[in-house]
C-alpha positions in Angstrom: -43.7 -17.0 -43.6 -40.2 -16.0 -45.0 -37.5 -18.7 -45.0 -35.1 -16.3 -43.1 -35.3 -14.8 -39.7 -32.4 -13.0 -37.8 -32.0 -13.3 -33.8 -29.7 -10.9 -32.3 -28.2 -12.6 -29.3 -26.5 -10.7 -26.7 -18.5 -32.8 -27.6 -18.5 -35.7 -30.0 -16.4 -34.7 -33.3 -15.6 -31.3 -32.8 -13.8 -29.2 -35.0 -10.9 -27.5 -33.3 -9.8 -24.5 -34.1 -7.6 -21.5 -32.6 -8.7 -17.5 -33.1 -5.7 -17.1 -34.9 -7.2 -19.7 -37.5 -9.3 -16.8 -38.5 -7.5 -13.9 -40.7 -9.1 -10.9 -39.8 -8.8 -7.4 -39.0 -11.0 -5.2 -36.6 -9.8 -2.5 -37.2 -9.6 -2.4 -41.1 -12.9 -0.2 -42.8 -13.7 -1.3 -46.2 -14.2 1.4 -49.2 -16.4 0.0 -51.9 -13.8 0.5 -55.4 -15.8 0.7 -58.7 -14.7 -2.6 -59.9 -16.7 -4.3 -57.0 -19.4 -1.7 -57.8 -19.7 -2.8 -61.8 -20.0 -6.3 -60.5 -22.6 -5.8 -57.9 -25.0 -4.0 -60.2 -24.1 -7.1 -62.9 -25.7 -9.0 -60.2 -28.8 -6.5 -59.9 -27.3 -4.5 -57.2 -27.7 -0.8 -56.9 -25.3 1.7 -56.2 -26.7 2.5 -52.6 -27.5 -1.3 -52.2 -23.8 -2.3 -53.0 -22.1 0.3 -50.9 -24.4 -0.8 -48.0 -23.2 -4.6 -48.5 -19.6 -3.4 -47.9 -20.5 -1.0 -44.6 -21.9 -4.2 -43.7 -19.0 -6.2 -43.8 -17.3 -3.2 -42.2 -19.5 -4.2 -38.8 -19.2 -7.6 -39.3 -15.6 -8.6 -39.7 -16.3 -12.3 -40.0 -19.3 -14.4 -40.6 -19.6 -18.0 -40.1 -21.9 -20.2 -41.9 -23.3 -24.1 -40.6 -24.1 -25.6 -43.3 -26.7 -28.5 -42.9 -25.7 -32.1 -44.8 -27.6 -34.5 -42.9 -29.4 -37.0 -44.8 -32.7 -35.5 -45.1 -31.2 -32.4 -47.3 -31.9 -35.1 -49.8 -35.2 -34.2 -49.8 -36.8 -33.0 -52.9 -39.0 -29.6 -52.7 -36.3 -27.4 -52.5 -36.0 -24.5 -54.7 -33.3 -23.2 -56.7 -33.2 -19.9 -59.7 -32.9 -20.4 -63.2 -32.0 -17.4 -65.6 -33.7 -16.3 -68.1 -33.7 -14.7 -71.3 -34.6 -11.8 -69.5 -32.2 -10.7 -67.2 -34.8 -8.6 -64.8 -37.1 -11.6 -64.8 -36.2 -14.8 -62.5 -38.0 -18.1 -61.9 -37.4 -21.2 -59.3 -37.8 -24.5 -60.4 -38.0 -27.5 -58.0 -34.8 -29.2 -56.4 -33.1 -30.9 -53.6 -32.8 -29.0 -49.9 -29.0 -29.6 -51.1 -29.2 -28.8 -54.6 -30.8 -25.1 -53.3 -28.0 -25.1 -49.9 -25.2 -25.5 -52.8 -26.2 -22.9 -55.0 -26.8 -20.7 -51.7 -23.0 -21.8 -50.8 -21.5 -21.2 -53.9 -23.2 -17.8 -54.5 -21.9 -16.2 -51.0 -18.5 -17.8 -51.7 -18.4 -15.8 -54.8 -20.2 -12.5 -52.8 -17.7 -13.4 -50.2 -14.4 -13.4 -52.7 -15.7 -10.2 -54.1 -16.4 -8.1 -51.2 -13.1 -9.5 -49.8 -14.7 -10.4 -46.6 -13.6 -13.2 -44.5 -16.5 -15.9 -44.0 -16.2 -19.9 -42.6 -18.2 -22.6 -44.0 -18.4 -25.2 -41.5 -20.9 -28.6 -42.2 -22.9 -30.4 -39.8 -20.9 -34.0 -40.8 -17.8 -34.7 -42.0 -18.5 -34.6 -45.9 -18.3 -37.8 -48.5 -15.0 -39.2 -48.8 -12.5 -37.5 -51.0 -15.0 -34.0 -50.9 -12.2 -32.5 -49.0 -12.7 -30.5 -45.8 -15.7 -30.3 -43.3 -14.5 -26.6 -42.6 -13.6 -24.2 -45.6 -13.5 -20.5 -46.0 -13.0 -17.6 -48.2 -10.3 -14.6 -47.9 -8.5 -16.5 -44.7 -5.2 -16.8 -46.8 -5.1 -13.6 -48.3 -6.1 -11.7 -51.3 -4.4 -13.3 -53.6 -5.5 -16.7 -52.5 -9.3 -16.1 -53.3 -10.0 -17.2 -56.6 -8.3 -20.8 -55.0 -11.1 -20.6 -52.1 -13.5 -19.9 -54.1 -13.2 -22.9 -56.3 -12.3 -25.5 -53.3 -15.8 -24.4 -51.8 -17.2 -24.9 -54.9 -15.1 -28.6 -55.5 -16.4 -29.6 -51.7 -20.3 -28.3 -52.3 -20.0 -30.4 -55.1 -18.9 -33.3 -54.0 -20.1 -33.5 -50.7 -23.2 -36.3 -50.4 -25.7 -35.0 -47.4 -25.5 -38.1 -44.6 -25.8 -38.1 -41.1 -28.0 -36.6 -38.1 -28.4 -32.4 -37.2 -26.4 -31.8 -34.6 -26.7 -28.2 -34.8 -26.2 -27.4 -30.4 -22.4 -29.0 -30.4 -21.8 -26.9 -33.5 -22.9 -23.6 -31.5 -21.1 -24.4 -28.9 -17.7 -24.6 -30.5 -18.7 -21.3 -32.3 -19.2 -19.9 -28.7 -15.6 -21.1 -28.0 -14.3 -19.2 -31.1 -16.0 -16.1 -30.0 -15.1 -15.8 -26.4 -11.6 -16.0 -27.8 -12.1 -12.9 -29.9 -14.7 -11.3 -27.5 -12.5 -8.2 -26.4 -11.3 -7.2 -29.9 -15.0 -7.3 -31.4 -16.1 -5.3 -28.6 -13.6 -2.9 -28.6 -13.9 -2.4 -31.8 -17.6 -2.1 -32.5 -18.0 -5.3 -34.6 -20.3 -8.3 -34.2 -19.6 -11.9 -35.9 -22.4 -12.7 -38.1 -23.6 -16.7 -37.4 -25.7 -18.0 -40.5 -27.3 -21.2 -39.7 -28.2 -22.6 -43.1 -30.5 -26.2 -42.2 -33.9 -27.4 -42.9 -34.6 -29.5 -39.7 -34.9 -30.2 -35.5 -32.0 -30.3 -34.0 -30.9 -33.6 -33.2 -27.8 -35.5 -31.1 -25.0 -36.7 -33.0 -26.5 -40.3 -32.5 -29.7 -39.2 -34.7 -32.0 -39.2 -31.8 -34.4 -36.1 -31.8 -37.5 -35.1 -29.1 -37.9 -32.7 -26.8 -34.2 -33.0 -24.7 -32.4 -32.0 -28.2 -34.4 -29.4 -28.8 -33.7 -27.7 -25.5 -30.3 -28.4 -25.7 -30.0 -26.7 -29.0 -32.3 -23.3 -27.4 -29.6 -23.3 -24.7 -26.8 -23.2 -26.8 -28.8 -20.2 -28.2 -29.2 -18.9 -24.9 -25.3 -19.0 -24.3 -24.5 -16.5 -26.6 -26.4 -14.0 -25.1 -24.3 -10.7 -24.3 -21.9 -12.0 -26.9 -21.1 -9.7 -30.4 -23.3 -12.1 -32.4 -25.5 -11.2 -35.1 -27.2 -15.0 -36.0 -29.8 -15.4 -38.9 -31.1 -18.9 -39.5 -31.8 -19.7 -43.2 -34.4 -22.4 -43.7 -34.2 -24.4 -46.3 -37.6 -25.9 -46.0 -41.6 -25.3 -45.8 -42.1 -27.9 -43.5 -45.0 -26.4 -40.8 -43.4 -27.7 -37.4 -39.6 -27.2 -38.5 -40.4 -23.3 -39.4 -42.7 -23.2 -36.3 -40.3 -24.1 -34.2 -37.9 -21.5 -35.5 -40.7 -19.0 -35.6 -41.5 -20.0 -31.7 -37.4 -19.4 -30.9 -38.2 -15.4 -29.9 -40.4 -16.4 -27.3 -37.9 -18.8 -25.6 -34.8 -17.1 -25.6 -36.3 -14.3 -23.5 -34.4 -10.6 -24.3 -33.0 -11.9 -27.3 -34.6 -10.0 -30.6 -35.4 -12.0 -33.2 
């Protein structure tokens, strides 16, 4: 079983925010200029690998991340790389959930920054005081602002201490809001909003309480994106049997929906 799977889909604290919060451009098509090019093969990239990393962010002209930091992220069989003398050889030693969600963070910040394409973090609790914000993002503020985003994601990953319950459906549901708002331009354009749920748990409410009702709850909130421009990929961030069954089990209730 892979940690990721995509599903193409046609309130307590919430996080407000207005479409014009979100700097982006529909109509603009990205050209891949050699300088991005040397980095991406630094990274291991190839040539037709990189350029189809900026046709992708072409289509999707904005992704938003949910970033899990409840309490059980404390958890310690997560798995993070290491380098090695050898730079075509890689190995994973053993980790926090959060100590493998942070280096995930940080490392599509930086892809982020470098492809110059506009992408929201948003966590699942308000983050440890003096962290900084529960919502960040890269290449909102410009061009020239992006080295400064990519270090304040880095500051907040850092300092943030996981806490709190997975209340993953209000999060989707605010999303939703953000979308219908933009809705006519995607579609008009051809583009799709890329949702990457990054968590390694059930849902639960924002009390802590999880069974059967949150887990519907957090399916329908699924279910109300359907005929949306949504492209969603959940990233688990554990190996637990019924927390990656019940992602693997999502196909078969959200009906049409591929996953």
């Amino acid at each position: 079983i892979t940690p990721e799977m995509v599903l193409q889909v046609p309130s307590e604290h919430s996080i407000k925010r207005k479409t014009s919060d979100y700097n982006i451009s529909y109509k603009l098509s990205r050209q891949i200029d050699e300088k991005q090019l040397e980095q991406l093969k630094d990274q291991g990239f190839t040539t037709g690998l990189g350029k189809a990393l900026v046709d992708n962010t072409n289509i999707f002209p904005l992704r938003i991340w949910i970033v899990d930091n409840s309490g059980s992220m404390l958890t310690c069989d997560g798995q993070r790389f290491v380098e090695t003398a050898n730079r075509n050889m890689i190995r994973t030693a053993t980790c926090t959930r959060w100590n493998e969600i942070q280096e995930t963070v940080e490392y599509h910040a930086r892809l982020a920054g470098l492809l110059r394409a506009p992408t929201t973090f948003r966590m699942l609790n308000n983050p440890a005081v003096g962290a900084g914000s529960q919502v960040f993002s890269i290449c909102q503020r410009g061009d020239e602002m992006v080295p400064q985003d990519i270090e304040e994601a880095r500051n907040i990953m850092r300092k943030s201490t996981p806490r709190g319950p997975t209340p993953l459906a209000r999060h989707i549901r605010e999303i939703r809001e953000d979308i219908l708002a933009m809705e006519s331009s995607l579609v008009q354009e051809g583009k799709k909003v890329a949702i990457i749920i990054a968590t390694d748990g059930l849902p639960t409410g924002a009390d802590g309480s999880g069974g059967e009702w949150e887990k519907r709850d957090f399916v329908e909130s699924l279910k109300s994106l359907e005929g949306l421009p949504v492209w969603i990929v959940v990233r688990l961030c554990t190996d637990d049997d019924a927390v990656v069954d019940f992602y693997n089990e999502l196909d078969g209730q959200l009906g049409e929906s591929e996953i």
